[in-house]
VOVEX-261727 format. One record per residue (C-alpha): residue number from 1; residue in three letters; x, z, y negated. Coordinates in steps of 0.2 Angstrom, whole numbers. Last residue first. Layout:
N
NUM | Ala | X | Z | Y $
...
//
This chain:
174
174 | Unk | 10 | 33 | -108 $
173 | Unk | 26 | 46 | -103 $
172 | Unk | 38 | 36 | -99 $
171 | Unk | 50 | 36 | -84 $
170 | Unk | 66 | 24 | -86 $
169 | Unk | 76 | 38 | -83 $
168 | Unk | 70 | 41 | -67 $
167 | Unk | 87 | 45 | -58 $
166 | Unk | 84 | 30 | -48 $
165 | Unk | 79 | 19 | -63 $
164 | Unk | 95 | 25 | -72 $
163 | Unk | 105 | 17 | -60 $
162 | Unk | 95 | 2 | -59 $
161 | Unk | 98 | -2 | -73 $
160 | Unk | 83 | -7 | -87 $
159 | Unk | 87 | -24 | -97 $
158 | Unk | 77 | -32 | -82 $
157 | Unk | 62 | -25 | -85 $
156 | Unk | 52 | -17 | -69 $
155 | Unk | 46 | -5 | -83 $
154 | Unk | 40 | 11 | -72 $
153 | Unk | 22 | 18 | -79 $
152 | Unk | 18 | 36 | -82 $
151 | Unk | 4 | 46 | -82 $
150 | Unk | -6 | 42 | -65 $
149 | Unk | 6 | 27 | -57 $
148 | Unk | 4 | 10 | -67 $
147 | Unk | 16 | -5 | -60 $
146 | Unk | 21 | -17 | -73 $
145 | Unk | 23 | -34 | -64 $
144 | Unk | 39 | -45 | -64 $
143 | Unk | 31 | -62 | -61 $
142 | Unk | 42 | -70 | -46 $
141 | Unk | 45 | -88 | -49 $
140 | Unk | 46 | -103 | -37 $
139 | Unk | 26 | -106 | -39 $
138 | Unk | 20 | -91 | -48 $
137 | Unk | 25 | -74 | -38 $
136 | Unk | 16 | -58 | -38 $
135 | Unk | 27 | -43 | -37 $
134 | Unk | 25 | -32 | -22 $
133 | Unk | 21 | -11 | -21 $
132 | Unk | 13 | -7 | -6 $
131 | Unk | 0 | 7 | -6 $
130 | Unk | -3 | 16 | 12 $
129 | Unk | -15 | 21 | 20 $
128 | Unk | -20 | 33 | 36 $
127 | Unk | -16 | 49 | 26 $
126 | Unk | -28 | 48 | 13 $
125 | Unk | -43 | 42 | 25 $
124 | Unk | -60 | 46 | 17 $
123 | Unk | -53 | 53 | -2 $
122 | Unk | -40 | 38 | -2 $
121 | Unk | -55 | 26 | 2 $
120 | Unk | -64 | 32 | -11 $
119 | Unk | -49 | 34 | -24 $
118 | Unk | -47 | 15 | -20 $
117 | Unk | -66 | 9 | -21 $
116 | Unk | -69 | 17 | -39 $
115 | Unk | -51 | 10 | -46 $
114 | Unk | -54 | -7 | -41 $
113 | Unk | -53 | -15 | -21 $
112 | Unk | -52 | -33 | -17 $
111 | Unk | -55 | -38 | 1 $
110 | Unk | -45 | -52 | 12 $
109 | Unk | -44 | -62 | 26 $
108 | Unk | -60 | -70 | 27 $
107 | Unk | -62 | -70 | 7 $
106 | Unk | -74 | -62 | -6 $
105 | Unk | -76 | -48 | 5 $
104 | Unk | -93 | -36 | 3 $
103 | Unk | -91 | -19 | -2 $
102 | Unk | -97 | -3 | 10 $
101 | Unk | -84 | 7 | 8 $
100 | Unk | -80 | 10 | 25 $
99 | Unk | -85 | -6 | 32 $
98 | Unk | -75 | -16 | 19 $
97 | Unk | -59 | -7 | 24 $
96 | Unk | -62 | -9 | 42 $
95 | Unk | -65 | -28 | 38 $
94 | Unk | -50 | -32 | 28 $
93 | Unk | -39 | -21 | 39 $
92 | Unk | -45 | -33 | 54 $
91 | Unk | -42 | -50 | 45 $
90 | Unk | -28 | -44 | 35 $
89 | Unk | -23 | -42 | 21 $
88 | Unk | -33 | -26 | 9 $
87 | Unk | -32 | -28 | -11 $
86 | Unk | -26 | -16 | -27 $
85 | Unk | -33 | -19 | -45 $
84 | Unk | -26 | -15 | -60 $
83 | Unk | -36 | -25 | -75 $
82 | Unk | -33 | -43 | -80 $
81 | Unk | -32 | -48 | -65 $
80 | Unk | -17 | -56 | -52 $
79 | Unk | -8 | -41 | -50 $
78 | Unk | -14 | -34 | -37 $
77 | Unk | -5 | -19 | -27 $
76 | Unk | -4 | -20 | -9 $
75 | Unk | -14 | -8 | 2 $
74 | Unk | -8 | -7 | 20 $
73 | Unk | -15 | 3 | 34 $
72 | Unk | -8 | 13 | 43 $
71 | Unk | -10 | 10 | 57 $
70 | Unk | -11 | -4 | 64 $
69 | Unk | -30 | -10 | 72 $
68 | Unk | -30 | -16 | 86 $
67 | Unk | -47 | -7 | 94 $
66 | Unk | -54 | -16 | 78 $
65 | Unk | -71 | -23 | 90 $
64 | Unk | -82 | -18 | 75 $
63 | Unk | -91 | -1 | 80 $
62 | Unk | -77 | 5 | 88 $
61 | Unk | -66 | 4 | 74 $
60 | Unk | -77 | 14 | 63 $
59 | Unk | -78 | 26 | 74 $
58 | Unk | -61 | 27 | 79 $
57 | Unk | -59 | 29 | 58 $
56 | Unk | -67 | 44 | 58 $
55 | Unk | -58 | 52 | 73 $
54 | Unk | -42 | 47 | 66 $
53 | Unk | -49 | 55 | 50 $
52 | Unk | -54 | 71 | 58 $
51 | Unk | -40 | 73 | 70 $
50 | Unk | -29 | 76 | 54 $
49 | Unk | -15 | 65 | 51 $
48 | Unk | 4 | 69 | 49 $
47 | Unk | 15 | 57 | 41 $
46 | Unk | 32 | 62 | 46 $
45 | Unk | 50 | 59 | 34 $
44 | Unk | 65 | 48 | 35 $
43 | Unk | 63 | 37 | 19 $
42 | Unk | 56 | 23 | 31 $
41 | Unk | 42 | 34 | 36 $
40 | Unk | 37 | 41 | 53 $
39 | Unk | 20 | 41 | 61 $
38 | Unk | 9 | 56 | 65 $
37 | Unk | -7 | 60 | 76 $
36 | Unk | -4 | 52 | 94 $
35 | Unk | -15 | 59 | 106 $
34 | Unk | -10 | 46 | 118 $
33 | Unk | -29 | 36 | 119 $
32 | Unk | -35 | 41 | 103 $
31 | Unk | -15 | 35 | 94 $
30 | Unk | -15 | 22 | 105 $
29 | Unk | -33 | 12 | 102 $
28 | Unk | -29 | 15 | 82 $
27 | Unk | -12 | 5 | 84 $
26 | Unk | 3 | 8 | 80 $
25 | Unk | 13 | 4 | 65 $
24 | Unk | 33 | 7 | 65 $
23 | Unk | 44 | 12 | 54 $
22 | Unk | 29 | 17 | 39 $
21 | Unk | 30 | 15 | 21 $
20 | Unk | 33 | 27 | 10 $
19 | Unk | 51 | 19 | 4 $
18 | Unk | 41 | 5 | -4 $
17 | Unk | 44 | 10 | -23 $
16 | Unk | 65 | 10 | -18 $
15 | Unk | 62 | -7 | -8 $
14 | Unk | 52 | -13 | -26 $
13 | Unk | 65 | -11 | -35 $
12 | Unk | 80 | -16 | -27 $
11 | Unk | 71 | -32 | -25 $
10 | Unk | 66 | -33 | -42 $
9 | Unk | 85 | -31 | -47 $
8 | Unk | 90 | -46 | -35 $
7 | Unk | 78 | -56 | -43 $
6 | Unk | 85 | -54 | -59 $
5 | Unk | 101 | -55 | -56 $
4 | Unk | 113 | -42 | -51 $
3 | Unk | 133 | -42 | -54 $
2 | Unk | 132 | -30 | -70 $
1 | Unk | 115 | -26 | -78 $
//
């Protein structure tokens, strides 16, 4: 790997998994009240979301006081179990999110979501969230974390290029 350290690789990494996320997040009061139904996405593309989820989660909303809300809404990948897990930030998301599946939050700002509570969420509101990919640091260090997607997994090894990465060389079948 010639003239890129570690942490610049990870880097690289991880803005190339995060290209699916959204320019700009609006709120969920905006989008009712100007009709808005799609965002843009940094790799140039337009998210388009059925009435029937904004609806849906106007509801939702409404219930709690989350006029605010941004959309969409960020789930950042885990890696601080054993087992995969993905979790909700923020005060607002953390609460809609908790509302919808019914779970209870372990922390003010924060809920933990398995397998069962992702796919659920994805099945109410696929196109009103949004999986972050982010490594999970240990005092100064960053942990490079295996990321699991379906049937293959991407090695965030350093003796990986980042060359062959973007040509999905370094795709395995598990």
């Amino acid at each position: 790997m010639k003239g890129m350290d570690e942490e610049g690789y990870v880097r690289s990494i991880m803005s190339e998994l995060n290209r699916n996320l959204a320019t700009e997040r609006i709120t969920i009061e905006r989008m009712v009240d100007e009709g808005i139904s799609s965002y843009k996405v940094r790799d140039g593309s337009t998210v388009e979301v059925p009435r029937e989820q904004i609806d849906f989660l106007w509801d939702v909303c409404s219930r709690l006081g989350a006029y605010n809300l941004r959309i969409p809404i960020y789930v950042t990948t885990d890696t601080a179990g054993e087992q995969g897990s993905w979790r909700v930030d923020g005060r607002m998301e953390s609460d809609v999110v908790a509302e919808i599946l019914g779970k209870r939050k372990t922390r003010d700002d924060s809920v933990r979501l398995h397998f069962p509570d992702y796919r659920e969420l994805r099945r109410t509101i696929p196109d009103l969230v949004m999986v972050v990919f982010a490594p999970r640091k240990w005092g100064n260090r960053q942990k490079t974390p295996q990321i699991v997607q379906r049937k293959y997994w991407l090695s965030l090894d350093p003796l990986f290029s980042a060359e062959s990465n973007q040509k999905g060389l370094n795709r395995k079948c598990m």
